[in-house]
C-alpha positions in Angstrom: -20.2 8.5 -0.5 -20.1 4.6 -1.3 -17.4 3.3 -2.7 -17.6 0.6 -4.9 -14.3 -0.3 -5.5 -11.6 -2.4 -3.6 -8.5 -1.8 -2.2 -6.0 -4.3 -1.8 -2.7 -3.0 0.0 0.6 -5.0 -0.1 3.7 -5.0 2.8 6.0 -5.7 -0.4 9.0 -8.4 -0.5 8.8 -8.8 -3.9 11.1 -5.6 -6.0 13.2 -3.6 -4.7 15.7 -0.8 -6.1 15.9 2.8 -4.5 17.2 4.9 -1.7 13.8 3.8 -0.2 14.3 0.1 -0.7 18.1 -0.3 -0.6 18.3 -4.0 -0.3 18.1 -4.7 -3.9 17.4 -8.6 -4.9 17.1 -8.9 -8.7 15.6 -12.9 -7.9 11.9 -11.3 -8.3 10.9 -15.3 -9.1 11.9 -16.3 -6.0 10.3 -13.0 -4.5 7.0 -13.6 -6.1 6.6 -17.2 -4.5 4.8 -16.3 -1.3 2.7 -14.2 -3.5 1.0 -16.6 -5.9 -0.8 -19.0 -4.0 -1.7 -16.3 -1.0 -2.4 -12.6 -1.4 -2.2 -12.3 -5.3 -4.7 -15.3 -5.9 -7.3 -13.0 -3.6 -6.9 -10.2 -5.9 -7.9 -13.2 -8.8 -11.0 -14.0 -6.4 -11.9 -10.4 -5.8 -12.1 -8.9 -9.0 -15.1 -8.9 -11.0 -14.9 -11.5 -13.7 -11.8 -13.6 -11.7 -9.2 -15.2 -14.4 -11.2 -13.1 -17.2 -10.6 -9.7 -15.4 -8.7 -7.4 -17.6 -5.2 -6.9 -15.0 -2.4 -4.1 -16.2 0.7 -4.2 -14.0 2.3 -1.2 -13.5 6.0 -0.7 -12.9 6.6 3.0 -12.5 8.0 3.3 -9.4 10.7 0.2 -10.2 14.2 0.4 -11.0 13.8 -2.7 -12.9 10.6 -2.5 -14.5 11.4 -4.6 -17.4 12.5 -7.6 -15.2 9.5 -7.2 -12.7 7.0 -6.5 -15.2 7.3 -9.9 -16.9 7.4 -12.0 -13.3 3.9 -10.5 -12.5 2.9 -11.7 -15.5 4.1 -14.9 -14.9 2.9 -15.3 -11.5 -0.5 -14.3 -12.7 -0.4 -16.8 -15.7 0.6 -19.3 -13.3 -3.3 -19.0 -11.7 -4.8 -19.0 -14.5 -5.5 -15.7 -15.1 -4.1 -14.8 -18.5 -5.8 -11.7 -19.4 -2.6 -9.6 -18.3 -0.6 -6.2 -19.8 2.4 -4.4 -18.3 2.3 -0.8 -18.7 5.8 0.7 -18.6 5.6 4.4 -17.6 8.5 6.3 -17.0 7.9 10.0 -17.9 4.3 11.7 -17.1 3.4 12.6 -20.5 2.8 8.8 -21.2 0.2 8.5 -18.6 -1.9 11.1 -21.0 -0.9 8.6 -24.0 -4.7 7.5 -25.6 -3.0 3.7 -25.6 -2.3 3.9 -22.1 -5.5 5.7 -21.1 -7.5 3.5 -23.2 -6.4 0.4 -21.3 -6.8 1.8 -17.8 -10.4 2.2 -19.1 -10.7 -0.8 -19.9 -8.5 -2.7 -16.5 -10.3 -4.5 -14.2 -7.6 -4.2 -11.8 -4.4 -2.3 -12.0 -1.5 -3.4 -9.7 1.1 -1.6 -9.1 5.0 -2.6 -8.3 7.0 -2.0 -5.4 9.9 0.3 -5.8 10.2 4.3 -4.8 6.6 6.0 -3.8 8.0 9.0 -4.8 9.0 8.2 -8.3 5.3 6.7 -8.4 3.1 10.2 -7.2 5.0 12.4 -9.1 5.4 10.5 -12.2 1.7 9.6 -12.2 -0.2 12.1 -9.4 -2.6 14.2 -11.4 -2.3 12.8 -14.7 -5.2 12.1 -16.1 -4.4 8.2 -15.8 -4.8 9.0 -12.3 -8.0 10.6 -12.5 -9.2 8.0 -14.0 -8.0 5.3 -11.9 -10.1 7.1 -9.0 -13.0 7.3 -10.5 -13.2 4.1 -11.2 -12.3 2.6 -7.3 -15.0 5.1 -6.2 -17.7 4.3 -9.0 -16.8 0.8 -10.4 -16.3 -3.1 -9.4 -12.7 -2.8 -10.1 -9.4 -3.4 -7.7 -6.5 -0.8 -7.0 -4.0 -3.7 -5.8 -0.3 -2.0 -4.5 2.9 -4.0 -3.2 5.7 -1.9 -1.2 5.3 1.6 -2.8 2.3 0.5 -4.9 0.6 -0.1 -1.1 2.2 2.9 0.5 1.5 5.4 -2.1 -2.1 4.7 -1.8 -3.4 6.9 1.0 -3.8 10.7 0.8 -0.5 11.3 2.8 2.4 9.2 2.2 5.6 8.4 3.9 8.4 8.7 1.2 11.4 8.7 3.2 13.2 8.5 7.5 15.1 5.5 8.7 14.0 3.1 11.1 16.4 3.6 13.8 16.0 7.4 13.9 12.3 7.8 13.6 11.6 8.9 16.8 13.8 12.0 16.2 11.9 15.1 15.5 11.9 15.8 11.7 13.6 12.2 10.8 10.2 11.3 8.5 9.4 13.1 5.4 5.5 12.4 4.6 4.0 14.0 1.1 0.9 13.6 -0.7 -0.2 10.1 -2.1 -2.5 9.3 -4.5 -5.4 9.6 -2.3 -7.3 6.5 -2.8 -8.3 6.3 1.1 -8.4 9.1 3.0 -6.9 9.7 7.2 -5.1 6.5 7.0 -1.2 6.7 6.5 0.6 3.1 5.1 4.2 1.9 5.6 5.7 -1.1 4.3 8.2 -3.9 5.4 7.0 -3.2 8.5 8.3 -5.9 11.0 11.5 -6.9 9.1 12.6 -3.6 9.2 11.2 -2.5 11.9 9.6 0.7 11.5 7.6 1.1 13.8 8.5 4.5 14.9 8.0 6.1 11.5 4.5 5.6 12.2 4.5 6.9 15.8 5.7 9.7 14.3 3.1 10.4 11.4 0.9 9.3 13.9 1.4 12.0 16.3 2.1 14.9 14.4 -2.0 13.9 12.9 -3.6 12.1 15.5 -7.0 12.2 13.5 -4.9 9.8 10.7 -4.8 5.7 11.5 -1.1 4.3 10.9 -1.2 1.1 9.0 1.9 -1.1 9.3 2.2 -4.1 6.7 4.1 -6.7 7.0 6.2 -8.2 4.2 3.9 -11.5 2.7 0.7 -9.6 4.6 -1.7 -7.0 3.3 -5.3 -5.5 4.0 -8.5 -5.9 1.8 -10.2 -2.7 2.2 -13.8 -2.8 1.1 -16.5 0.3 1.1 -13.3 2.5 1.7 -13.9 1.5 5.4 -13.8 -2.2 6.1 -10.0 -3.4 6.1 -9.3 -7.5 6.4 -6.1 -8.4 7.1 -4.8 -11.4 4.4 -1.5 -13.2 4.1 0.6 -14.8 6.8 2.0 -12.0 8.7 0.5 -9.1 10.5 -0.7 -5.5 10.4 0.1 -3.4 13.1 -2.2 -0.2 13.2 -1.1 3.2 15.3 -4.2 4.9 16.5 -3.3 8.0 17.9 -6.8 9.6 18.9 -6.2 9.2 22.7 -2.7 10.8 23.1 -2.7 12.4 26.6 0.7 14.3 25.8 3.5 14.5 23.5 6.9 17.0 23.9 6.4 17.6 19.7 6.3 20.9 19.5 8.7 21.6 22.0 11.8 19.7 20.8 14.2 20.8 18.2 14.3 19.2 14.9 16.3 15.9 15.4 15.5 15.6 19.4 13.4 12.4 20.8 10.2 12.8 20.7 7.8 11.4 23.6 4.2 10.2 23.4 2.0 9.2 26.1 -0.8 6.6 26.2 -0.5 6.1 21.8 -3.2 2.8 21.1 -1.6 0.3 19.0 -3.5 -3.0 17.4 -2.0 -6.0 15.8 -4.1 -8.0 13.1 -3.5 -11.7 11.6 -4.9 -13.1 8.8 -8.8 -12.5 8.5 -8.9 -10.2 11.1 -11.3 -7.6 10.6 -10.9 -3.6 11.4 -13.8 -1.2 11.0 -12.8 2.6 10.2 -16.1 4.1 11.4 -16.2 2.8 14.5 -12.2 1.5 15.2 -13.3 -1.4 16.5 -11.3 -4.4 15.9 -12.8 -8.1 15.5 -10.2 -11.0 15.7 -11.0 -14.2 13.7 -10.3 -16.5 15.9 -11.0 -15.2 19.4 -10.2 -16.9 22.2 -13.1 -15.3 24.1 -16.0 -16.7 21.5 
């Protein structure tokens, strides 16, 4: 099936606030700077009638969604695009609210906060705001945009919790349903900075059909068709792909052992890089073999 809409995924640095994110910085101005001029101006470009499109922000999986809300709204302003709400949903009856509903009808892009993933799937998964939400990225011109837990809760599974420097260890990951925007890919966030690289080794492994997608912080993928992903920003994208694993010990360790992998394919994408999802292949922007 086509998909019409867009995806625009988000390695975060801009709010923070939960046992996921534990480095709290309440200065979301300064956070938001990288944002503006960069990543969050291609959303402006993307969407389908640019500083007219109809933008709700969504906060839900923030601990301070009444600071962060405001700064989106700001940052957008600040690009000329003016057309902007802030829906604060806390509790899942309010996603079934006909206020709320009506303006998700009527949102040519919804972007959601960074914060906990978990807070954001079960607040919002299966609510009818969230039906409606995929039916439009499948059907419509219109842009799911996620930062941090906005970006990581976008895939069908989700990692929602497993420290960096124990994610090798059997068990140390905890992965749950997302919202299920894109299917067999799996997304982590603040990749490089703090370095988790192994939590995707180990989703990776455990589902060697699903592509780990790493995003760094200032860095984020345009996914078009639901198969064409461009990296945008300044940083990079490091994707897992684990379909030619010769071996692994996985299922012969105990829970919290090491866990080996042989011959695990890793890529690492800059800014307009391309990666194809039908065929894996990878095209770098600027080759130095062209």
């Amino acid at each position: 099936m086509k998909i019409h809409g867009k995806l625009i995924i988000i390695g975060g640095a801009v709010d923070k606030g939960s046992f996921t994110e534990r480095d709290l910085d309440q200065n979301a101005p300064n956070n938001l700077n990288f944002f503006e001029e960069g990543i969050l101006k291609r959303i402006i470009k993307e969407s389908k009638y640019k500083e007219q499109s109809r933008i709700e922000v969504i906060t839900t999986a923030s601990s301070i969604p009444r600071e962060i809300g405001p700064e989106y709204v700001k940052a957008f302003s600040h690009l000329k695009a003016t057309n902007v709400g802030v829906l604060y949903i806390e509790k899942r009856e309010q996603a079934s609210e006909p206020e709320v509903i009506e303006r998700i009808k009527n949102a040519d892009i919804v972007m959601f906060t960074g914060g906990d993933q978990l807070r954001l799937t079960s607040i919002l998964g299966g609510t009818e705001m969230h039906t409606i939400i995929l039916n439009k990225y499948k059907n419509e011109d219109f842009i799911y945009a996620g930062t941090s837990a906005g970006a990581a809760a976008a895939s069908t599974n989700m990692i929602y919790q497993g420290s960096s420097s124990e994610a090798l260890l059997k068990g140390e990951v905890k992965i749950t349903s997302g919202l299920a925007l894109i299917d067999d890919v799996i997304i982590d966030t603040h990749f490089v900075k703090r370095g988790r690289i192994g939590r995707l080794f180990q989703a990776v492994v455990s589902n060697p059909k699903i592509l780990g997608i790493g995003l760094g912080e200032d860095t984020g993928l345009l996914i078009t068709n639901g198969k064409q992903m461009e990296a945008i920003g300044s940083g990079l994208v490091i994707l897992v792909d684990g379909r030619e694993i010769k071996d692994t010990n996985l299922t012969e360790v105990a829970l919290g052992q090491p866990i080996s992998i042989n011959h695990l394919v890793t890529h690492v994408m800059s800014n307009h890089d391309t990666f194809d999802l039908d065929t894996f292949k990878m095209k770098i922007h600027s080759s130095q073999y062209v």
